[in-house]
DSSP file (Angstrom, degrees, kcal/mol; ACC not computed):
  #  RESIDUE AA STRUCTURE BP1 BP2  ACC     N-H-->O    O-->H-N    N-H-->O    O-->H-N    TCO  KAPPA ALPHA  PHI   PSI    X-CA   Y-CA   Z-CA
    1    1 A X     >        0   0    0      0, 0.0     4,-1.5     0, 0.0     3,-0.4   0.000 360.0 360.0 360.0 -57.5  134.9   83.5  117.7
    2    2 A X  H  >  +     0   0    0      2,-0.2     4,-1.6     1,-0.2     5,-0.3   0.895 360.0  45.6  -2.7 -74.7  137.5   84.8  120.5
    3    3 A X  H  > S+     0   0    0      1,-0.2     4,-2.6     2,-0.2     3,-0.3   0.957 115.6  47.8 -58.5 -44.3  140.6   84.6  118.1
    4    4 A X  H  > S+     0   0    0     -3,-0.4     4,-0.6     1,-0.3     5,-0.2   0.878 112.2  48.9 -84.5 -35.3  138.5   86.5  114.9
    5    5 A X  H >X S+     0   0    0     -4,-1.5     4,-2.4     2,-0.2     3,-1.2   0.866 113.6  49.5 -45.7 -46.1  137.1   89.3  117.2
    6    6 A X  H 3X S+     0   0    0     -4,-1.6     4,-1.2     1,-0.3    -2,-0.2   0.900 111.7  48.2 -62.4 -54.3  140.9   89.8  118.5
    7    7 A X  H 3X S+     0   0    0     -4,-2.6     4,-0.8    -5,-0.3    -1,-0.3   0.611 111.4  45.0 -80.1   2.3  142.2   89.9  115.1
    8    8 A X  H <X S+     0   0    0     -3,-1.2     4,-2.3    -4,-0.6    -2,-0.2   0.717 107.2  59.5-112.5  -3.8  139.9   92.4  113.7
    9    9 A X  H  < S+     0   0    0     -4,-2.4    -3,-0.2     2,-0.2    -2,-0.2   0.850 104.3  56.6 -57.0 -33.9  140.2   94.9  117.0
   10   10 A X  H  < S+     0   0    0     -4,-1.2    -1,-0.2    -5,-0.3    -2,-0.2   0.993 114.7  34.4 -75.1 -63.9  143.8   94.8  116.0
   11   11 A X  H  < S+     0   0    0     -4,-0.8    -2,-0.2    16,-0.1    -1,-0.2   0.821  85.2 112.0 -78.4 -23.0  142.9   96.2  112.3
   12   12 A X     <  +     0   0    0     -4,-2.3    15,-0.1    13,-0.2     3,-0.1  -0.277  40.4 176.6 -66.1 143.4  140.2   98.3  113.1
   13   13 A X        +     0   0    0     13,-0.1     2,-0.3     1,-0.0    -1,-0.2   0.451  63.4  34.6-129.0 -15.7  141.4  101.9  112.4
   14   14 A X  S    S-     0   0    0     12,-0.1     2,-0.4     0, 0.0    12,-0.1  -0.899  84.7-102.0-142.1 173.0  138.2  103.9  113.2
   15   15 A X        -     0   0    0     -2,-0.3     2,-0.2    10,-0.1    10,-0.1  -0.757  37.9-168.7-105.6 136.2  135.2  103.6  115.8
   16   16 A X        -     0   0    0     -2,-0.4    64,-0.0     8,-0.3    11,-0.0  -0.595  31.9-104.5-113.3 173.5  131.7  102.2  114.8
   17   17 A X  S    S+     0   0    0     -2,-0.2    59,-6.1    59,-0.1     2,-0.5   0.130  81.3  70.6 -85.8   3.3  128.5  101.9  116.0
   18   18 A X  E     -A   75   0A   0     57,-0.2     2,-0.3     8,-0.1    57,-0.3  -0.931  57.0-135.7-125.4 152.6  128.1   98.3  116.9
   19   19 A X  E     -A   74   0A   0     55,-1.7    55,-1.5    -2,-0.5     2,-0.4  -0.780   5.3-155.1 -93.1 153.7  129.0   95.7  119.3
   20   20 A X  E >  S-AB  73  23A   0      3,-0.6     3,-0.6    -2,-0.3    53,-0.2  -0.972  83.9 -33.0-157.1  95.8  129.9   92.7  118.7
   21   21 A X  T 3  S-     0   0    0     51,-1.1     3,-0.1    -2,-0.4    52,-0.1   0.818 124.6 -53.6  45.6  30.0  129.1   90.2  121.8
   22   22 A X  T 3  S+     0   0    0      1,-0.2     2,-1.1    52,-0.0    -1,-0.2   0.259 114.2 125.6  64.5   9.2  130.0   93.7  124.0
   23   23 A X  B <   +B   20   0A   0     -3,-0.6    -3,-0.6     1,-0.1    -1,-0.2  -0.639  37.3 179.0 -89.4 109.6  133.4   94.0  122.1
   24   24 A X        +     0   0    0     -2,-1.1    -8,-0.3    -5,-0.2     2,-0.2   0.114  61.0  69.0-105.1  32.6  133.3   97.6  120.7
   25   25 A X  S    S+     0   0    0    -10,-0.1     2,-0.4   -20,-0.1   -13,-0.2  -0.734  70.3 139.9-149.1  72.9  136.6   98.2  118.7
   26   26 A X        -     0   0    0     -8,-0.2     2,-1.3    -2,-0.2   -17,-0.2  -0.935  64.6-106.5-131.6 155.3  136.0   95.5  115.5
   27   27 A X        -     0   0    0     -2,-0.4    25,-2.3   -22,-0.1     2,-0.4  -0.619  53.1-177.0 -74.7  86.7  136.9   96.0  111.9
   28   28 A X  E     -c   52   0B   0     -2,-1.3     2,-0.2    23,-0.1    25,-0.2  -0.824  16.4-171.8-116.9 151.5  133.4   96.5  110.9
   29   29 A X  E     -c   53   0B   0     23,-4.0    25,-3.4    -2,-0.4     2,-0.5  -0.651  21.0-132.9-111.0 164.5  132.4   97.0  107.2
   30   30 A X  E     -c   54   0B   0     23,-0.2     2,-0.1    -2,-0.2    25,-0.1  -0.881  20.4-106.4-126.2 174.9  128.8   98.0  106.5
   31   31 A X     >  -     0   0    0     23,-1.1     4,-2.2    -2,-0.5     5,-0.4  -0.511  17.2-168.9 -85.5 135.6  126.6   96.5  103.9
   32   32 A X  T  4 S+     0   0    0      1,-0.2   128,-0.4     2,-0.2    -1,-0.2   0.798  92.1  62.9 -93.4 -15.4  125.8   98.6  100.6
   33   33 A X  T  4 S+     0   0    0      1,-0.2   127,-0.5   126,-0.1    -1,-0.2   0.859 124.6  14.4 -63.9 -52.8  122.9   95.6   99.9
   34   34 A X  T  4 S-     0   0    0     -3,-0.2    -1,-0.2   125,-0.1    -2,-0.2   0.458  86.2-150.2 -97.4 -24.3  121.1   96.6  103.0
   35   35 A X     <  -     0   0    0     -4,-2.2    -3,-0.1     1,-0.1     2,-0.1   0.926  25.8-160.9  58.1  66.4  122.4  100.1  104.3
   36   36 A X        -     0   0    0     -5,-0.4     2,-0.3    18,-0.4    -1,-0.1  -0.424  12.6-170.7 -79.2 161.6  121.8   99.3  107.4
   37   37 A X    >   -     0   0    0     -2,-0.1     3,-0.6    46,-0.0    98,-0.1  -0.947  41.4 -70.4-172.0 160.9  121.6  102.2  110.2
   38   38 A X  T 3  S+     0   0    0     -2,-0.3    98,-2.0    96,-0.3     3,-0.1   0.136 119.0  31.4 -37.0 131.2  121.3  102.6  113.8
   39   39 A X  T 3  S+     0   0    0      1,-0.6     2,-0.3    96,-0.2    -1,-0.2   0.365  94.3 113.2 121.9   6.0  117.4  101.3  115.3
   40   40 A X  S <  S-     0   0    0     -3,-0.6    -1,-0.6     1,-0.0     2,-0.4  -0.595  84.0-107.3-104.1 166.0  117.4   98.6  112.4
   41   41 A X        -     0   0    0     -2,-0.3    16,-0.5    -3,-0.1     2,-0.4  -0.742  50.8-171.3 -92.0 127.3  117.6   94.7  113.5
   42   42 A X  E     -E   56   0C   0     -2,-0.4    31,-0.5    31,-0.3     2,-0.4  -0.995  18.5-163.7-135.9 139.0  121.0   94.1  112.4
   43   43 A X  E     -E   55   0C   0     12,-1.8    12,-2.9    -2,-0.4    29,-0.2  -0.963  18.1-129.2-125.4 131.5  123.1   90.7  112.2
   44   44 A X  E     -F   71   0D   0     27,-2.5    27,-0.5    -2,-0.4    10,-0.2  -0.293  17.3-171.2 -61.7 157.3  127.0   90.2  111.8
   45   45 A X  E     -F   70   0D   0     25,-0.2     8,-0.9    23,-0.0    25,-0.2  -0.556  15.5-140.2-130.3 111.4  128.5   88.2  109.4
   46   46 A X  B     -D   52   0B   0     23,-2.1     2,-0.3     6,-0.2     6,-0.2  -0.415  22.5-160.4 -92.0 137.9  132.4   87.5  109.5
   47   47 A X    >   -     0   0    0      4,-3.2     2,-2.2    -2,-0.1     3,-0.8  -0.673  38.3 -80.5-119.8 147.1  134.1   87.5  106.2
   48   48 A X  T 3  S-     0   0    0     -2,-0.3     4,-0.0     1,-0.2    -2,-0.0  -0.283 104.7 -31.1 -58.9  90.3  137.2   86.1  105.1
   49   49 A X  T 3  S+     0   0    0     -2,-2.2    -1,-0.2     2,-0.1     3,-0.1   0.837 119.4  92.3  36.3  59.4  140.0   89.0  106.4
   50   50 A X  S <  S-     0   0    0     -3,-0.8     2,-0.3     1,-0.3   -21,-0.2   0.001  89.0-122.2-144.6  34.1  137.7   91.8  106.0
   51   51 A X        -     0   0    0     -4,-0.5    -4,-3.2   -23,-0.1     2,-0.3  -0.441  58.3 -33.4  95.3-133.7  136.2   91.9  109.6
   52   52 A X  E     -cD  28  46B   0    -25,-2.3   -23,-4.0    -2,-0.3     2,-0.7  -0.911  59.7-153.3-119.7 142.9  132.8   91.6  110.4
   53   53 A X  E     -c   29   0B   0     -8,-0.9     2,-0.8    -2,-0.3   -23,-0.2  -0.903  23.5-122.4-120.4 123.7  130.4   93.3  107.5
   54   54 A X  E     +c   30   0B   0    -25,-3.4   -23,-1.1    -2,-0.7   -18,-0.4  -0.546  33.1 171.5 -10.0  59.5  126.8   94.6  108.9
   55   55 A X  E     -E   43   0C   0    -12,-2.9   -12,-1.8    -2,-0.8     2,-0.0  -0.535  34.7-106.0-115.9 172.5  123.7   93.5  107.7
   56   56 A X  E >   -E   42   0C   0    -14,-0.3     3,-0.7    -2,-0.1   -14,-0.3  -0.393  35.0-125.3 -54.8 162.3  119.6   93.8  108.6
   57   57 A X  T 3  S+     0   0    0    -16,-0.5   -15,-0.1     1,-0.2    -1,-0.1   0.544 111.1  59.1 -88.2  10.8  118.5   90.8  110.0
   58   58 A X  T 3  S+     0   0    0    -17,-0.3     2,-0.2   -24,-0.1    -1,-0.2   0.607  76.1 122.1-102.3 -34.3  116.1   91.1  107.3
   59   59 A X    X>  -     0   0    0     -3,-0.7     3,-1.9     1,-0.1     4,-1.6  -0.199  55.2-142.4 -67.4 128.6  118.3   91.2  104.4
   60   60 A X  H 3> S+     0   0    0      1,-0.3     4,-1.7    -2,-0.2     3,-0.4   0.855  96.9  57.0 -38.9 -57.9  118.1   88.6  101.4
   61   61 A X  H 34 S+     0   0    0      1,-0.3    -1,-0.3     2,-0.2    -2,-0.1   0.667 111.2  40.4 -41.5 -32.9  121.8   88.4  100.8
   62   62 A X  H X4 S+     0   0    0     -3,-1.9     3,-3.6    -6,-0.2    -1,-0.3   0.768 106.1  62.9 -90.8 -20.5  122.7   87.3  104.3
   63   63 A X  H 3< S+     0   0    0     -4,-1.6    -2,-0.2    -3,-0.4    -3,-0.1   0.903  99.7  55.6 -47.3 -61.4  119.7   84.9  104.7
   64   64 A X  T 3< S+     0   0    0     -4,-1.7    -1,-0.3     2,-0.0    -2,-0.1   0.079  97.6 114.9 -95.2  19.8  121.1   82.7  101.8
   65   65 A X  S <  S-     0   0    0     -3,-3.6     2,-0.3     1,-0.1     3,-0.1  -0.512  85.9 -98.4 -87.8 177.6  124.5   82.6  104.1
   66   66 A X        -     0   0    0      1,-0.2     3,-0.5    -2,-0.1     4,-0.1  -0.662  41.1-139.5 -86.3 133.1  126.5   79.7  106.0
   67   67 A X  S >  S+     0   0    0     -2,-0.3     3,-2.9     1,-0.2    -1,-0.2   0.892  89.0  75.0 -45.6 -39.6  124.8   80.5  109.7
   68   68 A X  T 3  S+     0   0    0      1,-0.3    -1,-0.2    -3,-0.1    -2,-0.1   0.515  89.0  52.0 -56.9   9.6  128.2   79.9  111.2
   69   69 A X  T 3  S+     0   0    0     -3,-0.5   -23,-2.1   -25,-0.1    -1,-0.3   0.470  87.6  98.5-128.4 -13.3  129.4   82.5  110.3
   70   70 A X  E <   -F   45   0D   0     -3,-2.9     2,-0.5   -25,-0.2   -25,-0.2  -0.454  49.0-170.0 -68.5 150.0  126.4   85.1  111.8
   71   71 A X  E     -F   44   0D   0    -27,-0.5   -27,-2.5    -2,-0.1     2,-0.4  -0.943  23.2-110.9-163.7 125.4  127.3   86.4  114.7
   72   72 A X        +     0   0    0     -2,-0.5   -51,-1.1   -29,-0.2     2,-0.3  -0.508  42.3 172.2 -57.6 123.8  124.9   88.5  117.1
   73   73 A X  E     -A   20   0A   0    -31,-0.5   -31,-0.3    -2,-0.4   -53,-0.2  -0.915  18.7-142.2-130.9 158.5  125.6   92.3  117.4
   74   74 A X  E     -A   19   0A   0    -55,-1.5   -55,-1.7    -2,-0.3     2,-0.3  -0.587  30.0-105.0-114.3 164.6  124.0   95.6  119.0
   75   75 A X  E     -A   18   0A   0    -57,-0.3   -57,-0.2    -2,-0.2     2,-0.2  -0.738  29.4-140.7 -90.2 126.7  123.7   99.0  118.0
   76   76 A X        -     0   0    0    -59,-6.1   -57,-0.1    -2,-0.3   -59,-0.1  -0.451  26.5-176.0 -78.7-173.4  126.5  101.1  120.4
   77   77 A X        +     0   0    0     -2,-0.2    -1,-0.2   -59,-0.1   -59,-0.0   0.128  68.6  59.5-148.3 -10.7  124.0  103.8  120.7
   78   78 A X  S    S+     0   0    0      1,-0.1     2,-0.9     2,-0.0    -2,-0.1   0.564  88.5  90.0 -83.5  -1.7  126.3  106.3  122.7
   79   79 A X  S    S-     0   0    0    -62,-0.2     2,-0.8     1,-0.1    -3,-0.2  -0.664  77.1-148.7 -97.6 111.8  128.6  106.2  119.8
   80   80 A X        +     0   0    0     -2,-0.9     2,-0.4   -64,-0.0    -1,-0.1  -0.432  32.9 151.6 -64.6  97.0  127.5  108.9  117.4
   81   81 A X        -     0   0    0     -2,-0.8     2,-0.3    53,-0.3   -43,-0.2  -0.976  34.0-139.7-137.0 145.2  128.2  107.8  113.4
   82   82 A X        -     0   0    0     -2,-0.4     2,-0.4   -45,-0.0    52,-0.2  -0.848  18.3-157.1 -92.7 126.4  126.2  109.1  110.6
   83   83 A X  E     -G  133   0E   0     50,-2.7    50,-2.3    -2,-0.3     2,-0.4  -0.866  18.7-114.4-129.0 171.1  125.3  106.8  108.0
   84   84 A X  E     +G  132   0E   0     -2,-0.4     2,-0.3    48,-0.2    48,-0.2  -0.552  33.6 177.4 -89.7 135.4  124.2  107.2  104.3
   85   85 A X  E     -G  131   0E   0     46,-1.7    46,-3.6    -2,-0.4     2,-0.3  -0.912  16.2-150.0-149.9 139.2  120.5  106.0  103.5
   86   86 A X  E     -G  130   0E   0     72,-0.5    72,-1.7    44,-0.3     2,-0.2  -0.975  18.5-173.6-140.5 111.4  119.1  106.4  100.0
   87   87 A X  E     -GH 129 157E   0     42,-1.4    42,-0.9    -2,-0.3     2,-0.5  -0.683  17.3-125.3 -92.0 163.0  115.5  107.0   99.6
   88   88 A X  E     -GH 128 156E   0     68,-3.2    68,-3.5    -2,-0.2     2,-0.3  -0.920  14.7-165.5-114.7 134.9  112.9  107.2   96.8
   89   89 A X  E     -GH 127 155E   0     38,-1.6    38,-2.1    -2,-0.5     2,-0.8  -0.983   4.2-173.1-132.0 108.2  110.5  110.0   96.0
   90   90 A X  E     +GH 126 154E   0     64,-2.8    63,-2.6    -2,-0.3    64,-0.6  -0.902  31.3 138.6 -98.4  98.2  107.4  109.6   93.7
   91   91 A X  E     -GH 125 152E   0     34,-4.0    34,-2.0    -2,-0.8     2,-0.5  -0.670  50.5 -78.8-129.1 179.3  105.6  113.0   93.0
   92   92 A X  E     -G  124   0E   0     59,-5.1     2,-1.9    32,-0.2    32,-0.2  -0.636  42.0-119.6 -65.6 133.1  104.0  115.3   90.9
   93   93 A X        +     0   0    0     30,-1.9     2,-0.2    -2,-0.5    31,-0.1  -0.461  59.2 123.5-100.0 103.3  105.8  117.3   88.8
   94   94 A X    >   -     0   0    0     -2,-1.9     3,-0.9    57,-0.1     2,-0.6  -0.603  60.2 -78.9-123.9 174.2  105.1  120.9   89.6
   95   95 A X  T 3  S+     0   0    0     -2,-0.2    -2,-0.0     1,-0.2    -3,-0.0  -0.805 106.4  16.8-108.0 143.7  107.0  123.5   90.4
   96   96 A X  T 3> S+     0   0    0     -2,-0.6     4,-2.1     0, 0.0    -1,-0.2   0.277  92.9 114.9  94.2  10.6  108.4  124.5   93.7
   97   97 A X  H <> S+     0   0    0     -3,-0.9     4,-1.0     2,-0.2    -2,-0.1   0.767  72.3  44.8 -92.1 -29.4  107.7  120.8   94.5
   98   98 A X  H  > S+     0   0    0     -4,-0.3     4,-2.8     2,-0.2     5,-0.4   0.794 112.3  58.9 -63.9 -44.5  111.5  119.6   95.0
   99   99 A X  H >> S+     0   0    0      2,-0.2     4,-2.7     1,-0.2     3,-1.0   0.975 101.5  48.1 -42.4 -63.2  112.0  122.8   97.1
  100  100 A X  H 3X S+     0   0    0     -4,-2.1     4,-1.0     1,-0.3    -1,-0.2   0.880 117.5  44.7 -56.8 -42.7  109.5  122.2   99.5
  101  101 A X  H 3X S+     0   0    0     -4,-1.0     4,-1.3     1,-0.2    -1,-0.3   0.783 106.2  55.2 -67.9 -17.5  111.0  118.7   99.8
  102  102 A X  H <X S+     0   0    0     -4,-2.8     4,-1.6    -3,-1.0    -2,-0.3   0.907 115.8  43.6 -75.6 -53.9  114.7  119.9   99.9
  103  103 A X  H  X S+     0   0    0     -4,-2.7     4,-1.9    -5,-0.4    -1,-0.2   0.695 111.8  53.8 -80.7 -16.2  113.3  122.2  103.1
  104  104 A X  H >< S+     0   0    0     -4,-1.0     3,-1.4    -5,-0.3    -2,-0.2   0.948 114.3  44.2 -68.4 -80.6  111.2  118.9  104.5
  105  105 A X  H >< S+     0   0    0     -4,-1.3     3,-1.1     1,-0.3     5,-0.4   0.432 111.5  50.3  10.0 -71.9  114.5  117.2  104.3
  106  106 A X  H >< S+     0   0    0     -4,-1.6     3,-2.2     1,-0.2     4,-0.4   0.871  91.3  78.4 -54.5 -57.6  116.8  120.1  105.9
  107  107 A X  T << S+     0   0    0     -4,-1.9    -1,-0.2    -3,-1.4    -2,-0.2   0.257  88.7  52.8 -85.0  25.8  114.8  120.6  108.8
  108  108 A X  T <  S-     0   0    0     -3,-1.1    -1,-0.3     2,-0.1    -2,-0.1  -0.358 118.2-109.8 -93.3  34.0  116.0  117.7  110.4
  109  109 A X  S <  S+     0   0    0     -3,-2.2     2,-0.3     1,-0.1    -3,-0.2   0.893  71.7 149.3  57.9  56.5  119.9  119.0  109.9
  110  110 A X        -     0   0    0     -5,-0.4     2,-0.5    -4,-0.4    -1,-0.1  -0.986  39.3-141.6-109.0 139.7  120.2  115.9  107.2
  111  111 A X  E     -I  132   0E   0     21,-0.5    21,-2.2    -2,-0.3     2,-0.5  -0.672   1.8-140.6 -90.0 126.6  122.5  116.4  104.4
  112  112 A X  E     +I  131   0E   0     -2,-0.5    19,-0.2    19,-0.2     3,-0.1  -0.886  19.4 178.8-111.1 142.1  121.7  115.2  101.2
  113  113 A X  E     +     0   0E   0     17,-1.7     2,-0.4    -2,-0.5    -1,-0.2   0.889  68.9  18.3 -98.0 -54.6  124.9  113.9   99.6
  114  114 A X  E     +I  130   0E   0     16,-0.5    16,-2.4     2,-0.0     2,-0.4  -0.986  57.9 177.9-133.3 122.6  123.3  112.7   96.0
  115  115 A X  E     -I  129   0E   0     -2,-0.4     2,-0.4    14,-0.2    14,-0.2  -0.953   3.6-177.7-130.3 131.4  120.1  113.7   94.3
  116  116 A X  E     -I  128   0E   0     12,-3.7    12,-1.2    -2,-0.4     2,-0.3  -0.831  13.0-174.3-112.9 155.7  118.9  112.4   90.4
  117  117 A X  E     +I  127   0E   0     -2,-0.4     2,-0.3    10,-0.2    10,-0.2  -0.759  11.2 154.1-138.4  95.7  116.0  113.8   89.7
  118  118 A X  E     -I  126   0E   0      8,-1.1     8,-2.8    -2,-0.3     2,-0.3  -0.914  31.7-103.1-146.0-167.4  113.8  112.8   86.2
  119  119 A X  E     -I  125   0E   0     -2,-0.3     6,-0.2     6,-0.2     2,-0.1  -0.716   8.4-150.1-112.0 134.8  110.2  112.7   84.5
  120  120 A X        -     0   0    0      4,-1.3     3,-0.2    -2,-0.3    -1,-0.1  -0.079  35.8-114.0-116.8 172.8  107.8  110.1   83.8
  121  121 A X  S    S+     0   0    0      1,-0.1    -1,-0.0     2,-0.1    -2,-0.0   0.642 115.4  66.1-104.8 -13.2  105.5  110.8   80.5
  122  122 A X  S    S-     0   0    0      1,-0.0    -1,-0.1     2,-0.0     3,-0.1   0.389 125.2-104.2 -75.3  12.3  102.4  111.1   83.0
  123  123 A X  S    S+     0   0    0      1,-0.3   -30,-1.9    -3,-0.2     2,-0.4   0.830  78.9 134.9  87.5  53.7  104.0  114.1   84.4
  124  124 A X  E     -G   92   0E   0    -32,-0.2    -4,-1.3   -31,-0.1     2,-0.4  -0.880  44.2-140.3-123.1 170.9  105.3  112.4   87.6
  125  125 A X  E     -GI  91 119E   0    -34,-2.0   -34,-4.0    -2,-0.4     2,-0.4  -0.983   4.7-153.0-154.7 135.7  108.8  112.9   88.9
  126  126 A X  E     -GI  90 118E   0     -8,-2.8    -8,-1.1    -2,-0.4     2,-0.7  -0.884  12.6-169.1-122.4 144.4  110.8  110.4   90.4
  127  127 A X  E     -GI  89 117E   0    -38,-2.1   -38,-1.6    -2,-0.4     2,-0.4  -0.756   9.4-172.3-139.6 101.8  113.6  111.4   93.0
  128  128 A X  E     -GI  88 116E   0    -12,-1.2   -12,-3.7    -2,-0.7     2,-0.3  -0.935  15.9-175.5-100.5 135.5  116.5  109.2   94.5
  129  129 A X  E     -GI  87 115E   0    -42,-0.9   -42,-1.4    -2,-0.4     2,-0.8  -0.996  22.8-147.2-123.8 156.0  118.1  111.0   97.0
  130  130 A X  E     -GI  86 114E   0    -16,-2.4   -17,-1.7    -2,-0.3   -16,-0.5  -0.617  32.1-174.3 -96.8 102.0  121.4  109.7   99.1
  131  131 A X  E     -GI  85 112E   0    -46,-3.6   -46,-1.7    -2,-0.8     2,-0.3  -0.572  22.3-137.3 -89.2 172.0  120.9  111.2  102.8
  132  132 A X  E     +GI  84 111E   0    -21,-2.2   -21,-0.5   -48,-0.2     2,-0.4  -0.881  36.5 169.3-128.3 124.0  123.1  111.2  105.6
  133  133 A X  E     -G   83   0E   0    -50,-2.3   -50,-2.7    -2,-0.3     3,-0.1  -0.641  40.6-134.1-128.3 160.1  121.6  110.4  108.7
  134  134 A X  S    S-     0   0    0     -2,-0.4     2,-0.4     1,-0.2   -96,-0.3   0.886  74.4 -30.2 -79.2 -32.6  121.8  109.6  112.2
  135  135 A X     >  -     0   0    0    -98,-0.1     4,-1.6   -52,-0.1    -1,-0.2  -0.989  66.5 -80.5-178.4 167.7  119.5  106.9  113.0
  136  136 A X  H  > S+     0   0    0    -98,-2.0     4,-2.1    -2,-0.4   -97,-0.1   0.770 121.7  55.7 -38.7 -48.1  116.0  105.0  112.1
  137  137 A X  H  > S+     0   0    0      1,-0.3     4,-2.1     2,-0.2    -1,-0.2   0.939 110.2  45.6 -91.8 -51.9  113.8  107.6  114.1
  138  138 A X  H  > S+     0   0    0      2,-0.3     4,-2.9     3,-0.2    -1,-0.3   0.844 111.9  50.1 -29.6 -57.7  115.3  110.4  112.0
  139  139 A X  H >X S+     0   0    0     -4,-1.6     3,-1.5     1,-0.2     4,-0.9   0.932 116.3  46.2 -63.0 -79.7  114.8  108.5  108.7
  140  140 A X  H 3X S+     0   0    0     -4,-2.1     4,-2.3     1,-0.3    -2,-0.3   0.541 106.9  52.3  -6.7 -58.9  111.2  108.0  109.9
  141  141 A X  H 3X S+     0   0    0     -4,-2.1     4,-2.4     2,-0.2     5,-0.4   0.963 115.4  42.2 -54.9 -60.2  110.5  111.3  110.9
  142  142 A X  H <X S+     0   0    0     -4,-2.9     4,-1.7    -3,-1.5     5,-0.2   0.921 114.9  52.6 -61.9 -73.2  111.8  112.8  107.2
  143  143 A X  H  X S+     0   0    0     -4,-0.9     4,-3.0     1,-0.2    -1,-0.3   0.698 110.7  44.0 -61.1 -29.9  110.0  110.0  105.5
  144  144 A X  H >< S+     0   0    0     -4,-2.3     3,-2.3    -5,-0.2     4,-0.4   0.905 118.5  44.9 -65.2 -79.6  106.5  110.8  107.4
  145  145 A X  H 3< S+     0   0    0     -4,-2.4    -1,-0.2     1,-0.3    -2,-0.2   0.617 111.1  55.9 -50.3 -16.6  107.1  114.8  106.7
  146  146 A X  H >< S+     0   0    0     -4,-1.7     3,-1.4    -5,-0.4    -1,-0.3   0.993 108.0  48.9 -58.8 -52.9  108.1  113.8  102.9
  147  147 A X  T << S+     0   0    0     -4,-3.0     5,-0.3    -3,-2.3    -2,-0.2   0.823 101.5  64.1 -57.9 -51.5  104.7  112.1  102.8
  148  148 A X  T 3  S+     0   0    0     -4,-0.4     2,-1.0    -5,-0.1    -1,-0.3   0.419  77.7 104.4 -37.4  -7.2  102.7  115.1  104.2
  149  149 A X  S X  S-     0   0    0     -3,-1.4     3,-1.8     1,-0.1    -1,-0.1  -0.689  85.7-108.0-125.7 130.9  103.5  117.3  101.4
  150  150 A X  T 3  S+     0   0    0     -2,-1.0     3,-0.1     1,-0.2    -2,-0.1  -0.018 102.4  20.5 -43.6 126.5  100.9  117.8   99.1
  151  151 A X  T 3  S+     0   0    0      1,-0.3   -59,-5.1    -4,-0.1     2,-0.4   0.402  85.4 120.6  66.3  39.5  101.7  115.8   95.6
  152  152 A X  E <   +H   91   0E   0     -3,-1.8    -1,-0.3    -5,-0.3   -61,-0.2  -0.940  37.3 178.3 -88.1 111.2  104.1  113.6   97.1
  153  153 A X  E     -     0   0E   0    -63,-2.6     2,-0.2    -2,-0.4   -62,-0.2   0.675  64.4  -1.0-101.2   1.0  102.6  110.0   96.3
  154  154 A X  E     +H   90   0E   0    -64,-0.6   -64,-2.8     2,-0.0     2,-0.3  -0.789  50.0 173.5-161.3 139.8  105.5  108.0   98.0
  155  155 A X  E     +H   89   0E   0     -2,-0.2     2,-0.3   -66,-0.2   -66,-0.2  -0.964  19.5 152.5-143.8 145.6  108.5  108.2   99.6
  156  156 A X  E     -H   88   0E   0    -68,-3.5   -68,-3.2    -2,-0.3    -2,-0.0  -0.995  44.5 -86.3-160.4 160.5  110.1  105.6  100.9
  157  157 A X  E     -H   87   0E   0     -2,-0.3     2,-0.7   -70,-0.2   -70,-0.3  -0.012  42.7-122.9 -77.6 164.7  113.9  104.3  101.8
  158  158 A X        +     0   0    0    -72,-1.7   -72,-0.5  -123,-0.0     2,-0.4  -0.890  39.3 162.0-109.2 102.0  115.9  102.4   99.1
  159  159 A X        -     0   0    0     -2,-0.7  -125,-0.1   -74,-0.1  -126,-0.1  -0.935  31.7-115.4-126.1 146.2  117.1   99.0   99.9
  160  160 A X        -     0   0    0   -127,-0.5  -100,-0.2    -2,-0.4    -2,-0.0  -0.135  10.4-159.2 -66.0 172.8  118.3   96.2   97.5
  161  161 A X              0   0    0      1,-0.2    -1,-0.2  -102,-0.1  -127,-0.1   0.436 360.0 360.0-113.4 -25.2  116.9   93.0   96.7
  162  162 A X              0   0    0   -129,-0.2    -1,-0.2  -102,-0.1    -2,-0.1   0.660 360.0 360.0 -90.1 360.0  119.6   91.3   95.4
């Protein structure tokens, strides 16, 4: 474990958000399967010369991996990185009704990066948008205020299954 921490401190070119046994300078990728971000239960997994890649401890993809190759990590939590979280939004479709969420959204400072936006034939509206965010309590926060506005019937973060 020694030697592969050593070699990916050497390649790592930018600063992350985790630790890795209290070694904070590792070539870490994160996982697009799981998206992980900061306050989520997160597990390592070291990949054949591409560091260490991020996952929840939660996530299908890594479960069905060889264990030896898991490797316990923390959330740095003084190092400030924003990461990209893609939730789903199930509403009515009325008008002014993406505004109000676009303003829910905003007034936690989070940028949204990507939004599709289309229409059901029961007059429902479905809404992925890509945030960028700081951490869990943040995602939380937006998802509760999403949910508070009248003819929102879910919204809720996007991870895959496969």
């Amino acid at each position: 474990m020694e030697r592969i921490a050593e070699e990916a401190a050497k390649k790592s070119k930018e600063k992350h958000s985790v630790k890795v046994r209290g070694v904070d300078d590792l070539l870490v990728r994160f996982a697009r399967c799981c998206s992980p971000v900061p306050g989520d239960n997160v597990i390592g997994f070291i990949t054949r010369g591409r560091g260490i890649s991020v996952h929840a401890k939660a996530c299908p993809k890594v479960l069905g991996t060889d264990p030896n190759r898991l490797v316990d990590i923390d959330w740095d939590l003084s190092a400030k990185a924003e990461r990209k979280v893609q939730i789903r939004i199930v509403c009515a479709d009325r008008p002014g009704l993406l505004g109000e969420m676009s303003e829910a959204i905003g007034a936690h400072e989070v940028n949204i990066t990507n939004a599709r936006i289309g229409t059901t034939k029961d007059r429902r509206a479905v809404c992925l948008f890509s945030l960028t965010i700081a951490d869990l309590t943040q995602l939380k926060n937006i998802l509760s205020k999403l949910n508070a506005i009248p003819g929102v019937v879910t919204a809720d973060r996007v991870q895959k299954k496969d």
